[in-house]
C-alpha positions as a Markdown table, in Angstrom:
| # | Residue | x | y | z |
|---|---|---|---|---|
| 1 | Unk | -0.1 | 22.2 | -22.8 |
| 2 | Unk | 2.7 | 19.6 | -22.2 |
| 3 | Unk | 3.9 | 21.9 | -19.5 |
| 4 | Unk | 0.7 | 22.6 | -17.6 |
| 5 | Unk | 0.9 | 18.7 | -17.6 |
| 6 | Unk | 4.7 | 18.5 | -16.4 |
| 7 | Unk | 3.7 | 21.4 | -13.5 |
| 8 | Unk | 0.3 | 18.9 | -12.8 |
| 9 | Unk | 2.2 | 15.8 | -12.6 |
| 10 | Unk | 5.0 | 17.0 | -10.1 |
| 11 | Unk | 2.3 | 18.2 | -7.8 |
| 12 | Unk | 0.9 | 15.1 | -7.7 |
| 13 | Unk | 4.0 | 13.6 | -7.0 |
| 14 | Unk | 5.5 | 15.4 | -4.3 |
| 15 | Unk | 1.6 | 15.5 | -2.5 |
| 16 | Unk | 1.5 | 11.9 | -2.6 |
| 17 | Unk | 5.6 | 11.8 | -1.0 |
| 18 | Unk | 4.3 | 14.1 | 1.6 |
| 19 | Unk | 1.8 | 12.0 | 2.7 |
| 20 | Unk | 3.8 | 9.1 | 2.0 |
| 21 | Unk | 6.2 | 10.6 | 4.7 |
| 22 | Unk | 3.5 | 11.3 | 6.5 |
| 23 | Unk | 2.5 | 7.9 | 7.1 |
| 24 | Unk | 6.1 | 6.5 | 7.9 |
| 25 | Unk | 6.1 | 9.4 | 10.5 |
| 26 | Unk | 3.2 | 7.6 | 12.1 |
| 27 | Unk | 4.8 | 4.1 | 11.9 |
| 28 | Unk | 7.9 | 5.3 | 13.4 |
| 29 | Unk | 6.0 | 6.7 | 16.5 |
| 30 | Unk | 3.6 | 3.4 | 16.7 |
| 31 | Unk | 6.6 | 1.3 | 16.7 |
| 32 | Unk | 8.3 | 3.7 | 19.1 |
| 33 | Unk | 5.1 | 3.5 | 21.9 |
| 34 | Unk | 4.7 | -0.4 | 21.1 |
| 35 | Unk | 8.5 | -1.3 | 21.6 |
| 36 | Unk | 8.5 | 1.0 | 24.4 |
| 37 | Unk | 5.5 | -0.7 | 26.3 |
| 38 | Unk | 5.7 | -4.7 | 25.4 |
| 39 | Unk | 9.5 | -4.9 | 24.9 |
| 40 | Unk | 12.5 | -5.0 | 27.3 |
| 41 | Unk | 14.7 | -1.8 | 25.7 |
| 42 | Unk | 18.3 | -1.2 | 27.8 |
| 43 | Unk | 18.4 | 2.3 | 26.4 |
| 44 | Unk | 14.1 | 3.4 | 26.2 |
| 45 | Unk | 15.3 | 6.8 | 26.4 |
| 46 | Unk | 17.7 | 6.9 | 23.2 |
| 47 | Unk | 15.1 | 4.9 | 21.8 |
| 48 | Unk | 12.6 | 7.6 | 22.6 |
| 49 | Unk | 15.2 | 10.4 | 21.7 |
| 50 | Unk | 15.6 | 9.0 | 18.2 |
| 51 | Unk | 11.6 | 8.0 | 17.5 |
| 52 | Unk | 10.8 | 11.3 | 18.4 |
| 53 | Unk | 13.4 | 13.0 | 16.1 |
| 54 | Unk | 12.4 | 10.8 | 12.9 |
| 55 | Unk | 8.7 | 10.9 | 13.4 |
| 56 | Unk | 9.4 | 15.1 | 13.8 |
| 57 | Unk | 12.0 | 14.9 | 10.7 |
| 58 | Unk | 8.9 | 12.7 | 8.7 |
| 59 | Unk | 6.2 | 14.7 | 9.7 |
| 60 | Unk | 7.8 | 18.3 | 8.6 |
| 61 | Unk | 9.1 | 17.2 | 5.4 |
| 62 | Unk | 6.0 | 15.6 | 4.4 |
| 63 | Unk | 4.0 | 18.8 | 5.6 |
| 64 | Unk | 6.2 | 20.9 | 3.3 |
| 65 | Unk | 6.2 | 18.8 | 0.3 |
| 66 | Unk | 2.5 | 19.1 | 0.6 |
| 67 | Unk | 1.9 | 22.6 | 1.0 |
| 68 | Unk | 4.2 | 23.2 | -2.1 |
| 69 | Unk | 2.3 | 20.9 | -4.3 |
């Protein structure tokens, strides 16, 4: 029983991590397009380069995490 419980609880837990990371994902791309179209950036492009790599880093880990769960 306790282990049915243990197996429950760490599904829970990593589905509610992926979508955690699923949301920052989406943060880092709002902040991304809002910083890209009100603010004066130097660099846009490595700002771009690097929103785009976390949002894609975010998004697949959180996507995995929930489809083991």
């Amino acid at each position: 029983m306790k282990a049915e419980e243990g197996k429950n609880k760490d599904a829970i837990i990593k589905t509610e991590l992926g979508k955690w990371l699923l949301d920052i994902g989406k943060y880092v791309a709002t902040a991304v397009l809002i910083a890209g179209f009100f603010g004066n950036v130097d660099n846009a492009w490595i700002m771009l380069a690097l929103g785009v790599v976390l949002t894609t880093l975010f998004v697949i880990f959180g996507i995995v995490l929930i489809k083991k769960s």
